[in-house]
C-alpha positions in Angstrom: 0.0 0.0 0.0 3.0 2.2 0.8 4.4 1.7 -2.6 1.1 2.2 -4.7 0.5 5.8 -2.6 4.3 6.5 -3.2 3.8 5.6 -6.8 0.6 8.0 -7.2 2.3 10.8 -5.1 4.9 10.9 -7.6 2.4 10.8 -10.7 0.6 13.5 -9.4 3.8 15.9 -8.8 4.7 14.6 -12.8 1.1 15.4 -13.5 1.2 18.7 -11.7 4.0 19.6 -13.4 3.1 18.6 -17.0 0.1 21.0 -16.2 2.3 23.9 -15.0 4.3 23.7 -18.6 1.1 23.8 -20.4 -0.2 26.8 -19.1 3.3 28.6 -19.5 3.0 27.3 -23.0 -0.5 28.7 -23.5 0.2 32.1 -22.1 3.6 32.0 -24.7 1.1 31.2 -27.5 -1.4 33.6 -26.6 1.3 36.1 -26.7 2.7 35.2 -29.7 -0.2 35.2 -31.6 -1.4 38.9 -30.3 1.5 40.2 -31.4 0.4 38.4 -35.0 -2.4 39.6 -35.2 -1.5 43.5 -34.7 1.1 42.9 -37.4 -1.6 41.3 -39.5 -3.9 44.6 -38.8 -0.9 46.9 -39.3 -0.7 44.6 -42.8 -3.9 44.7 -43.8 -4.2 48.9 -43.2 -1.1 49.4 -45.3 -2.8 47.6 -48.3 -5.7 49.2 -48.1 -3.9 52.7 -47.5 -1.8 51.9 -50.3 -5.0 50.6 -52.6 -6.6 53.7 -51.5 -3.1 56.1 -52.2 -3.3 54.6 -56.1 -7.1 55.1 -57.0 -6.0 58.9 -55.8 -3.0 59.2 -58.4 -0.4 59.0 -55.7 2.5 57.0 -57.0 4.9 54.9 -55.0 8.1 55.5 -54.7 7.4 58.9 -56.3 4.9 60.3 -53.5 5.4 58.0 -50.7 7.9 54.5 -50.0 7.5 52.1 -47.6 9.4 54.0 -45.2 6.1 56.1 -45.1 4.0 55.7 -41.8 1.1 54.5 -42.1 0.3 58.1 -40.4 2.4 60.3 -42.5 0.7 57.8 -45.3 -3.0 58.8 -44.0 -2.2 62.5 -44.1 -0.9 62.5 -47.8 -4.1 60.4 -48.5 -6.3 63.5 -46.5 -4.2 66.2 -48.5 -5.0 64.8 -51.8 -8.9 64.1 -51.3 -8.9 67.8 -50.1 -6.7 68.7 -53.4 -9.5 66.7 -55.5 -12.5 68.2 -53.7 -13.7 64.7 -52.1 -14.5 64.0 -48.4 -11.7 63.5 -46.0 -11.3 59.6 -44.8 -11.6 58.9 -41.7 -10.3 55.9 -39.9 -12.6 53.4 -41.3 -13.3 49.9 -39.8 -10.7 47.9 -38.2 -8.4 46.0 -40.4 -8.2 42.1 -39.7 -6.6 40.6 -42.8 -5.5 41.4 -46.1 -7.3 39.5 -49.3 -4.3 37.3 -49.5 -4.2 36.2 -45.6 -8.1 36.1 -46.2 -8.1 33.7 -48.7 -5.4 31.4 -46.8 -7.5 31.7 -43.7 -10.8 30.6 -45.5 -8.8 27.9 -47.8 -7.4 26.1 -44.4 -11.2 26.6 -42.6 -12.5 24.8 -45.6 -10.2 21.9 -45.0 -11.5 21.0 -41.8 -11.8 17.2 -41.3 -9.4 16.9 -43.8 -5.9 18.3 -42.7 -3.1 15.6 -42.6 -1.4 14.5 -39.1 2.0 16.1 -38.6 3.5 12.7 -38.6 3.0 9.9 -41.0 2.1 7.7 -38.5 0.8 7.9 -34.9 -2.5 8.1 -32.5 -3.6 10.7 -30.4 -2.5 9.7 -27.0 -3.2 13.0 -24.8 -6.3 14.6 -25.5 -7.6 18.1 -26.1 -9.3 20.5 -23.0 -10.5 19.3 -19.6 -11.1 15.9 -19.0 -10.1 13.2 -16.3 -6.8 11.6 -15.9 -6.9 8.5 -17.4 -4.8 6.5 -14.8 -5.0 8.9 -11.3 -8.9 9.4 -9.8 -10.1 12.2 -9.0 -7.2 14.4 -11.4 -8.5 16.7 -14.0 -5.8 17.5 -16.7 -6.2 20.2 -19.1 -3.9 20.7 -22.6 -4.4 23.2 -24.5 -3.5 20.9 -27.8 -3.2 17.1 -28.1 -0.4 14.6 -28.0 0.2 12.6 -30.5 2.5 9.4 -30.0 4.5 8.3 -32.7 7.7 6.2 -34.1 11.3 7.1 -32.9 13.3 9.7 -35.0 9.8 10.4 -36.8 9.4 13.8 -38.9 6.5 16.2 -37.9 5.3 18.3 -41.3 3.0 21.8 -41.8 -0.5 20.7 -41.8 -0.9 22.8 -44.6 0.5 25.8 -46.2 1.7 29.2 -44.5 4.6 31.3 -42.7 6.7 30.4 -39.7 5.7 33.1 -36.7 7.7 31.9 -33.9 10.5 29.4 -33.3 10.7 29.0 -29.6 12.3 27.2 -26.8 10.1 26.4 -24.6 10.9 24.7 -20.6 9.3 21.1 -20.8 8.6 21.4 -24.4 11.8 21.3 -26.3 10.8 23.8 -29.1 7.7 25.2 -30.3 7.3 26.3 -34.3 4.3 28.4 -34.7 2.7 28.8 -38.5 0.6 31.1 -39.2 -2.4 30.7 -41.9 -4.1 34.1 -42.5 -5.8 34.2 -39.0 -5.3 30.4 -38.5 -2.5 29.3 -36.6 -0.8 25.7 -36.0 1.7 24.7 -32.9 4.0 22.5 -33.2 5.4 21.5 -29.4 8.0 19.0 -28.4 10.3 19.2 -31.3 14.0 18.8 -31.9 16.1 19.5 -35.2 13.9 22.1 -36.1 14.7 22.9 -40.0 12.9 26.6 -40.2 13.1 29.8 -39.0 11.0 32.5 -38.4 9.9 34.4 -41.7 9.7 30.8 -43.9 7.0 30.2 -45.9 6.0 26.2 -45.7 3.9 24.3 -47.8 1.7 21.9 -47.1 3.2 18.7 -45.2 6.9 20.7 -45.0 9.0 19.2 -42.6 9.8 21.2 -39.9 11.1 19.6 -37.0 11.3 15.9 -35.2 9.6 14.4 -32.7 11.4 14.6 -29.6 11.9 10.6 -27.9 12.2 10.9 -23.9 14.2 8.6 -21.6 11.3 6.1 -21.5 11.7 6.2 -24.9 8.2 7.7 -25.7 8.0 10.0 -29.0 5.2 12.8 -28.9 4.4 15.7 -30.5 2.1 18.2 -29.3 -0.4 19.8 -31.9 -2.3 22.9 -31.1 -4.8 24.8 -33.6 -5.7 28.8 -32.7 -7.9 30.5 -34.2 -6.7 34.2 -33.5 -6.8 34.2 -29.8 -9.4 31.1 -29.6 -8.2 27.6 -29.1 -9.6 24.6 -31.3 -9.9 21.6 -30.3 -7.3 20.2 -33.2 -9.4 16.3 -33.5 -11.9 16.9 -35.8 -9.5 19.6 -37.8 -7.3 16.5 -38.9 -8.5 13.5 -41.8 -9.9 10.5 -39.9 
């Protein structure tokens, strides 16, 4: 009896633990990913600024360059509407995504059901949200992805097309990539021999990293869907 509450002390600290790294790794994500999505609204009002800059006769390069503000880009915009006798813009609505990101977003929501696992062969081992520990009673766990166990030395890929956000170290986690598809984005946790960078455009089953093997020699990945600030549950995103 000793030895089995010794035992389930010592799962529970594990468990406890494992838990703690999760929610440091959520918090990095969320940050991560509200950083993205200001750049992806400073993006998408510099198109339409500069869409808007063109239909007026403004001429880049000539008038403004992309060392403009988006500001000093506004006022030139105001000056010349004066100029032509039309109503000074105003701000407008918020800006969420340019037509390209848009597109992407709406191509990868479309493919839901139908995405391919990161690896080419596992099963889903940790699941998604709250839900009871499957060995200790009376433990709720909570991930904010799921773990997918899978072959020694095994490559995880892009589940579809977009561009690297965030290469990251993270404590309990080995390294996180984060790719982002217009206001989708995909985590990749628990990877080693990462082969892209920040900036990379991937295509669609890209390696990127591998699957990092523990000292029990257990391989898992961790896979995480967001969309913007909103966690998916990433199961019924991937091909059954």
């Amino acid at each position: 009896m000793q030895n089995l509450q010794s035992k389930e002390s010592t799962l529970k600290k594990d468990i406890d633990k494992k838990q703690r790294e999760a929610q440091q790794l959520e918090q990095q994500i969320k940050r991560i990913i509200a950083e993205e999505m200001r750049k992806a609204k400073e993006r998408a009002e510099r198109s339409s600024l500069e869409n808007e800059a063109k239909e007026l006769g403004l001429v880049s390069g000539k008038d403004y360059s992309r060392r403009t503000s988006n500001k000093a880009l506004k006022k030139l915009i105001d000056k010349t509407r004066s100029a032509k006798g039309l109503d000074v813009r105003d701000d407008g609505p918020s800006f969420a995504m340019t037509p390209e990101a848009r597109a992407l977003a709406n191509n990868f929501a479309s493919n839901k059901g139908a995405l391919p696992w990161p690896v080419e062969r596992g099963i889903i081992t940790g699941k998604f949200g709250k839900h009871p520990h499957p060995i200790v009673k009376g433990v709720i766990v909570d991930n904010p992805h799921i773990e997918i166990t899978t072959e020694e030395n095994a490559i995880v890929r892009s589940v579809f097309e977009g561009e690297v956000s965030s290469v990251v170290p993270i404590p309990g986690a080995n390294v996180m990539v984060l790719v982002r598809h217009g206001n989708y984005f995909t985590v990749y946790s628990n990877l080693i021999n990462v082969k892209v960078k920040a900036g990379d455009a991937v295509s669609l089953k890209e390696p990127i990293g591998t699957a990092f093997t523990d000292e029990e020699g257990k391989t898992m990945v961790q896979l995480g869907i967001w969309k913007d600030a909103n966690i998916q549950d990433p199961n019924p995103w991937l091909a059954k």
